[in-house]
C-alpha positions as CSV (number, residue, x, y, z in Angstrom):
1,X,109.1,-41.1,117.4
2,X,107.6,-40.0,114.2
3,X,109.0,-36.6,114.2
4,X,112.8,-38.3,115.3
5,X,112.4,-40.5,112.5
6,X,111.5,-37.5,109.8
7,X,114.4,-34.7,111.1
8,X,116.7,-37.9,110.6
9,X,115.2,-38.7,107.4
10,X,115.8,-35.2,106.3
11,X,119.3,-34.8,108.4
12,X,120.5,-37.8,105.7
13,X,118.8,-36.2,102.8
14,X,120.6,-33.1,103.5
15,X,123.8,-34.5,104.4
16,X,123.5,-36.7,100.9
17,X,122.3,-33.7,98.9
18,X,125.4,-31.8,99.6
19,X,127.7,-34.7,99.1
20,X,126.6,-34.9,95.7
21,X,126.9,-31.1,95.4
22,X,130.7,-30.9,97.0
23,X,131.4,-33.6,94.5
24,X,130.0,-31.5,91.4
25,X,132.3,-28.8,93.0
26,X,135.1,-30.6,93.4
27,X,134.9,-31.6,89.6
28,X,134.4,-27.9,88.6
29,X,137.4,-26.9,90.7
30,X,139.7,-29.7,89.9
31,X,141.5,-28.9,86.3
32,X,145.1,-30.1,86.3
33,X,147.3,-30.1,83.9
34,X,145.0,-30.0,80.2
35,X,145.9,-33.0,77.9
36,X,148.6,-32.0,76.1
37,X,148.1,-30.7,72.6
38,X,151.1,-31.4,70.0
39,X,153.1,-28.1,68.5
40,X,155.8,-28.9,66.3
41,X,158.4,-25.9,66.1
42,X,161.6,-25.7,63.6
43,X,164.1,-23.8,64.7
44,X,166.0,-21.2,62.6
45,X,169.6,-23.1,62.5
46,X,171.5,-25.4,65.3
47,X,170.6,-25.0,68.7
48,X,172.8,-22.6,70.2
49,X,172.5,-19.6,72.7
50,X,170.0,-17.8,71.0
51,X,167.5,-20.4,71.9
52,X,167.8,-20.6,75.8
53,X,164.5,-19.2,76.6
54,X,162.9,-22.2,74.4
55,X,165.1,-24.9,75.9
56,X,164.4,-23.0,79.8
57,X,160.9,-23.3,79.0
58,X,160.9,-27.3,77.3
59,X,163.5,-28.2,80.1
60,X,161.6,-27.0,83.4
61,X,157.9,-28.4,82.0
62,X,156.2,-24.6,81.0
63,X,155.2,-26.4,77.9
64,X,153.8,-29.3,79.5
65,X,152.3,-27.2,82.2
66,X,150.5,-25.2,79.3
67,X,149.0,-28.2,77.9
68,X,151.6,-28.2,75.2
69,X,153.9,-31.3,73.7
70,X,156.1,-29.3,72.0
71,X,158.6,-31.3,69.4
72,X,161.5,-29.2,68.8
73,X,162.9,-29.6,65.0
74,X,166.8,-28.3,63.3
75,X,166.6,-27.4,59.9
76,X,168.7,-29.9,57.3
77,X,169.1,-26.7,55.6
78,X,168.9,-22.9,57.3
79,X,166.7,-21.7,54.3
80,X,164.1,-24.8,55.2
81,X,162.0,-23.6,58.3
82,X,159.6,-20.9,56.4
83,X,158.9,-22.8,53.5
84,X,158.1,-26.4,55.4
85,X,156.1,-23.4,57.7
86,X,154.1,-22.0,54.5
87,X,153.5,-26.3,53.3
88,X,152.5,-27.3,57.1
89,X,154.7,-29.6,57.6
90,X,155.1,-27.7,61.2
91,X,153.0,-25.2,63.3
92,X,155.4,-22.5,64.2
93,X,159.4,-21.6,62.8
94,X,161.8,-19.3,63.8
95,X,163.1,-17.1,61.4
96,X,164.4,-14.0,61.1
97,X,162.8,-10.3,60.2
98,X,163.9,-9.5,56.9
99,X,163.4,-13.5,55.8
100,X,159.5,-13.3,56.9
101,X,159.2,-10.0,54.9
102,X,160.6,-11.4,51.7
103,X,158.6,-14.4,52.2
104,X,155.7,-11.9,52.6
105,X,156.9,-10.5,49.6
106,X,156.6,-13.7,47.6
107,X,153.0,-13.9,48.6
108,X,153.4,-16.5,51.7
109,X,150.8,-15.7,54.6
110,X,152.6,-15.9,57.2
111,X,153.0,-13.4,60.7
112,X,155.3,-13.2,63.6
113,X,153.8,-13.7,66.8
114,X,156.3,-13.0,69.1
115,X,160.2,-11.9,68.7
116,X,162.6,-14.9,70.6
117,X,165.6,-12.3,69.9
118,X,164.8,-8.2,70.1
119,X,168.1,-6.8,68.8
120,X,170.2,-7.7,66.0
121,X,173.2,-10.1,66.3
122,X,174.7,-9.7,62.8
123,X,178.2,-8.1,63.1
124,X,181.4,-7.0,61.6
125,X,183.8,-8.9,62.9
126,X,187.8,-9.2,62.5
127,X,190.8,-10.7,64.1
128,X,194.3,-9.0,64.7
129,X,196.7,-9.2,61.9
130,X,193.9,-7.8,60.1
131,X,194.3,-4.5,58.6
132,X,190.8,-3.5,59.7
133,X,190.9,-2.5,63.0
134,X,188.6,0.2,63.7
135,X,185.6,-0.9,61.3
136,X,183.7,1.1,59.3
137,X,186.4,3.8,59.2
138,X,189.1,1.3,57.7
139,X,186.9,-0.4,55.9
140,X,187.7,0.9,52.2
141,X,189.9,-0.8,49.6
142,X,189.8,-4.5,52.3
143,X,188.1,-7.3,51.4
144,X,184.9,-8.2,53.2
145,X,183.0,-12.0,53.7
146,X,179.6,-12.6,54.0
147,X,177.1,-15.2,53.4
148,X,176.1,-13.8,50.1
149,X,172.6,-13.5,51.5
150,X,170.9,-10.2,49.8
151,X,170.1,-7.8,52.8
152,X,173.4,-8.5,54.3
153,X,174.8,-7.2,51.2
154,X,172.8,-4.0,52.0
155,X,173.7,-3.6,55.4
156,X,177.4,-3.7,54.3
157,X,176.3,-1.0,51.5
158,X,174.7,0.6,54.4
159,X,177.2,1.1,56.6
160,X,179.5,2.2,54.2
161,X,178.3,4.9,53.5
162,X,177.0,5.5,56.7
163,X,180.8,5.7,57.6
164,X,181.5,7.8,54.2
165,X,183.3,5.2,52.2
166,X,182.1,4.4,48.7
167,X,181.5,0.9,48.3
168,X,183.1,0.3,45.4
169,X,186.0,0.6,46.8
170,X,185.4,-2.8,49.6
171,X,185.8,-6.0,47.6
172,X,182.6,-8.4,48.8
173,X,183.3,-12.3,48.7
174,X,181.0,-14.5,49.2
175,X,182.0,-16.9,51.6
176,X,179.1,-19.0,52.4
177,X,178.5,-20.0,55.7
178,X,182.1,-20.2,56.5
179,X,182.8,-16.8,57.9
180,X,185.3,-17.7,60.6
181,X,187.1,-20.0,58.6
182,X,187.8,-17.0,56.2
183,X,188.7,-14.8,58.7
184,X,191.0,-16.7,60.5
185,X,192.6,-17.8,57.5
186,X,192.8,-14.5,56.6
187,X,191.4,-15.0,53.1
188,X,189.5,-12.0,54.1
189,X,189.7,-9.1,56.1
190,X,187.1,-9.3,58.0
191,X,183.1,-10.4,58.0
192,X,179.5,-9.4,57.9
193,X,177.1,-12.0,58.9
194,X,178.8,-13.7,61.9
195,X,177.3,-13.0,65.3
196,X,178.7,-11.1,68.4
197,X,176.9,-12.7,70.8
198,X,178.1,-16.3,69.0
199,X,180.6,-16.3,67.0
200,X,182.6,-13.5,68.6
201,X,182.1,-14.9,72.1
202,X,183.6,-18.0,70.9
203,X,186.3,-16.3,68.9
204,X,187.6,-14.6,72.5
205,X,187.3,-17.9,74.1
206,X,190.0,-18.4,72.0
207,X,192.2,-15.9,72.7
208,X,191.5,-14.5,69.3
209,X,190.7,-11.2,70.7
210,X,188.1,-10.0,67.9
211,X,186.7,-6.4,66.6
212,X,183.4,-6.3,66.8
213,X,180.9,-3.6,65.3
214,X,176.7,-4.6,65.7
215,X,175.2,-3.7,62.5
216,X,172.5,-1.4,64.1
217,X,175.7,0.9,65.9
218,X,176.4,1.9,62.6
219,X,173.7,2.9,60.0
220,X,171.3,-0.4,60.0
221,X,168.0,0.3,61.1
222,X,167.0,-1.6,64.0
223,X,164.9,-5.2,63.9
224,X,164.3,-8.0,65.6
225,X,166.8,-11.1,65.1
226,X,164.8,-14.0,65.2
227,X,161.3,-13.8,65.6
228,X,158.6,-16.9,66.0
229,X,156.2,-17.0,62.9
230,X,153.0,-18.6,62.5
231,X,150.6,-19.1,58.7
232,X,147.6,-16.9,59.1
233,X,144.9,-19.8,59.0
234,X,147.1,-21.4,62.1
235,X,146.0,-18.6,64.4
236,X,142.5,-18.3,63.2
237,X,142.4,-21.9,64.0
238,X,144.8,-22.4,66.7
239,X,145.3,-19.5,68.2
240,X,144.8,-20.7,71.9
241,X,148.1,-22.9,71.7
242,X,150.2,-20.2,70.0
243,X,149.0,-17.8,73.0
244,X,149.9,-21.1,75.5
245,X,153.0,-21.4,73.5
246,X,154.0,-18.1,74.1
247,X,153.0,-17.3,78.0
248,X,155.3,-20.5,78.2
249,X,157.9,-18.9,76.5
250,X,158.0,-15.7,78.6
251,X,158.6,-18.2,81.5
252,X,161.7,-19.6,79.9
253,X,163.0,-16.3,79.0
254,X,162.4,-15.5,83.1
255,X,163.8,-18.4,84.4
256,X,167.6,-17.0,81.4
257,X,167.3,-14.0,83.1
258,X,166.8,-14.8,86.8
259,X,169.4,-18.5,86.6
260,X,171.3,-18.1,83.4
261,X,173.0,-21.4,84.6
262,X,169.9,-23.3,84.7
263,X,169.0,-22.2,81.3
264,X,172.3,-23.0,80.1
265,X,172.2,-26.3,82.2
266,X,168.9,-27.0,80.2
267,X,170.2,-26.0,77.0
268,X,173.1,-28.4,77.2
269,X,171.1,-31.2,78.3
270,X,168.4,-31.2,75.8
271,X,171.0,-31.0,73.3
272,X,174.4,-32.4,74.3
273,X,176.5,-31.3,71.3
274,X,175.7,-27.4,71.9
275,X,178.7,-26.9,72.8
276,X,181.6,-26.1,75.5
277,X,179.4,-25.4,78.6
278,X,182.0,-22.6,79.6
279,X,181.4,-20.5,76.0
280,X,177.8,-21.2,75.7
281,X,177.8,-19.7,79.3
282,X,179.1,-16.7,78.0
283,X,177.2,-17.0,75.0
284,X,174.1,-17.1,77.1
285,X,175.0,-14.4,79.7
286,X,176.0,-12.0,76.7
287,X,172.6,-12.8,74.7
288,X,170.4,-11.5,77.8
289,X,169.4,-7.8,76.9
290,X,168.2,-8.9,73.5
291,X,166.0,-11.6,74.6
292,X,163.7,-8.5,76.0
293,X,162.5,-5.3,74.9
294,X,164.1,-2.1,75.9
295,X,161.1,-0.5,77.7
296,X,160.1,-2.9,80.6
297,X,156.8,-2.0,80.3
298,X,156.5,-4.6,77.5
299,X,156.2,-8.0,77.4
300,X,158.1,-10.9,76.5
301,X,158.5,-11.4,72.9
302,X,157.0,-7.9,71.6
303,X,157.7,-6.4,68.7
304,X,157.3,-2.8,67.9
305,X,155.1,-1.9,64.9
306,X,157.0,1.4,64.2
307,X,159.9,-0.3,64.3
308,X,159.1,-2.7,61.5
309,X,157.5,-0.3,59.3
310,X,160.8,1.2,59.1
311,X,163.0,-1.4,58.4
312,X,160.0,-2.2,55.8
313,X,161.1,1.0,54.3
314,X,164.5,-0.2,54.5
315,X,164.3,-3.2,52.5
316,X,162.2,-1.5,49.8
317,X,164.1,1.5,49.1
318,X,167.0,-0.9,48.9
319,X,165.1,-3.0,46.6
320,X,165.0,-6.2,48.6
321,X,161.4,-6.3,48.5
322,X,158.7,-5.0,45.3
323,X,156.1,-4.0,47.4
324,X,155.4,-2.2,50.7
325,X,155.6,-4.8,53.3
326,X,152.9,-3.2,55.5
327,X,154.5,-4.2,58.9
328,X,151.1,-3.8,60.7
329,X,150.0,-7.0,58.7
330,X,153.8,-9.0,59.4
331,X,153.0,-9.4,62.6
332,X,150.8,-9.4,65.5
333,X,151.7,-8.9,69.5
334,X,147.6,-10.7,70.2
335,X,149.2,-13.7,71.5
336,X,151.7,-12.4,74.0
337,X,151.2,-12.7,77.6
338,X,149.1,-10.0,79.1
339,X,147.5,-9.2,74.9
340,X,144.7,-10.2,73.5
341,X,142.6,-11.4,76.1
C-alpha cells in the first residue's frame, strides 16, 4: 500500500515536472512574428515602376513578417531625400549613385546598403520628326534637353565624344524636369535624363514610337540607378533592421520576378495614382533585369565594388567630385541576404 502510494506520488511528480518543462519549451520554441520596429524610408521621386520590389514586399506583409513597420515617404522635392537622410528626419532614402558620391563629397556620412535598381535608366531619347534618329552619330549641330543636373551634363560630354562628335557643336538646354514636354513639342531634338524603362515605355504607349539609346551602350561607365542609403551611426546602431529590411526586400524583388502582375497589382494599390495599369505593366515587365545583378551568383541588391571605384574615377576626372570617392567606404554589401552573418 505504501509502495502504491509512493510510485504514484512520484508518477505525479514526474508527470508535473515535465509539464512545467514542455511549457518552458513551448515558450522557447514559440517566436511569432517580433513586435514590429518602425523604419521610415523616402523614396527617390513618385512612386513608379522602379519601386515594385518595395511595394511587392510592403504589399504581401515581408516587412511585417520581418518585424518591420515600414512608412513609405515621396519627396516634396527630388533633391530632399539625402539631406532629410543626413538630418534624421528618416532611417533609409533612395537615391541614386552619383548623388550619394557628391553628397560624400560634401562631407555627409552616408553608405548604400543595397542597390533597388542595378543598371542605369538614364537615356537619350527622341521622337520622329526629329532630325536625330540614329543618336550619338547624329547628334552634332541638334539641340539636346536635360535636367541641367551636373553629371548628366557629363554623360552627354561623354558620349559625344565617345561617338566622335565635339561637343561644342550640340546646343545643351536646360529644360528642367520637363523633358517630354520639350521633346514632344519639339523645342528640342531630343533628351538626356528621361528614362527608357519609364518614360520611353510610356512614350510608345502612345504611339510615339521613340529612339532610345541607354547611356551605358554608349561611353558611360556603368552604375547602379538607385541605390538604398543609410548614415553610418544608423548601421552601427541599427544594423539588425536595415539587414531585416533588406532580406524583406529580396522577397519583393522575388515575388516582381516570379508574378510581375502581382507586383504591379501591389504597386497600384498602395498607390492608386501610379498610373495606367496597362503602361506600368510594361513599365514593370521592362524594369526586371535591372532589379538584379548580372551574375546570379549574387544576391539581391549587391553592388559591385570595382564597379563603383570606377565610376568614382569617372566623376573625378570629370571634375564632379574634389576628392577620390573611395568606393570601398560608399557602400557596404554586410546587410544583404546571405552577408554578414
Amino acid at each position: 500500500m505504501t509502495n502504491s502510494r509512493s510510485r504514484a506520488c512520484l508518477v505525479s511528480a514526474l508527470a508535473a515536472f515535465a509539464l512545467v518543462f514542455a511549457g518552458c519549451g513551448e515558450k522557447k520554441e514559440v517566436t511569432g512574428v517580433p513586435p514590429a520596429q518602425q523604419l521610415t524610408l523616402m523614396l527617390d521621386y513618385l512612386p513608379n515602376a522602379d519601386h515594385a520590389p518595395l511595394f511587392a514586399a510592403q504589399g504581401e506583409g515581408d516587412f511585417r513578417r520581418a518585424g518591420l513597420d515600414v512608412s513609405i515617404r515621396t519627396p516634396s522635392n527630388p533633391a530632399d531625400p539625402l539631406s532629410l537622410l543626413a538630418a534624421g528626419k528618416v532611417d533609409l532614402a533612395i537615391s541614386y549613385e552619383p548623388e550619394l558620391l557628391l553628397a560624400r563629397d560634401r562631407g555627409e556620412q552616408l553608405v548604400a546598403v543595397g542597390a533597388l535598381v542595378q543598371r542605369p535608366l538614364t537615356a537619350i531619347i527622341s521622337v520622329p520628326r526629329s532630325p536625330v534618329t540614329h543618336p550619338p552619330g547624329d547628334l552634332g549641330g541638334k539641340t539636346v534637353g536635360t535636367a541641367g543636373i551636373p553629371y548628366q551634363h557629363a554623360y552627354l560630354v561623354t558620349i559625344l565624344r565617345h561617338a566622335g562628335i565635339n561637343p561644342a557643336s550640340v546646343h545643351e538646354v536646360n529644360v528642367g524636369f520637363n523633358l517630354v514636354p520639350a521633346m514632344l513639342s519639339h523645342r528640342v531634338d531630343a533628351t538626356l535624363g528621361a528614362y527608357w524603362n519609364v518614360e520611353a515605355v510610356q512614350l510608345a504607349h502612345d504611339h510615339r514610337r521613340p529612339t532610345v539609346l541607354r547611356v551605358d551602350q554608349a561611353g558611360v561607365p556603368n552604375y547602379d540607378e538607385l541605390v538604398i542609403v543609410a548614415r553610418r551611426d544608423y548601421l552601427a546602431n541599427q544594423g539588425t533592421k536595415v539587414r531585416r529590411f533588406m532580406q524583406a526586400l529580396s522577397r519583393g524583388a522575388a515575388l516582381t520576378r516570379s508574378d510581375p502582375a502581382r507586383s504591379v497589382h501591389d504597386l497600384l494599390a498602395l498607390n492608386p495614382g501610379a498610373g495606367d495599369a496597362a503602361v506600368v505593366s510594361d513599365q514593370v515587365r521592362t524594369t526586371l533585369p535591372a532589379f538584379f545583378p548580372t551574375d546570379a551568383s549574387k544576391p539581391v541588391g549587391y553592388m559591385d565594388p570595382g564597379q563603383w571605384a570606377a565610376y568614382g574615377q569617372w566623376m573625378l576626372s570629370n571634375r564632379l567630385v574634389a576628392h577620390d570617392p573611395v568606393a570601398d567606404q560608399a557602400l557596404t554589401d554586410e546587410f544583404l541576404p546571405g552577408r554578414g552573418l
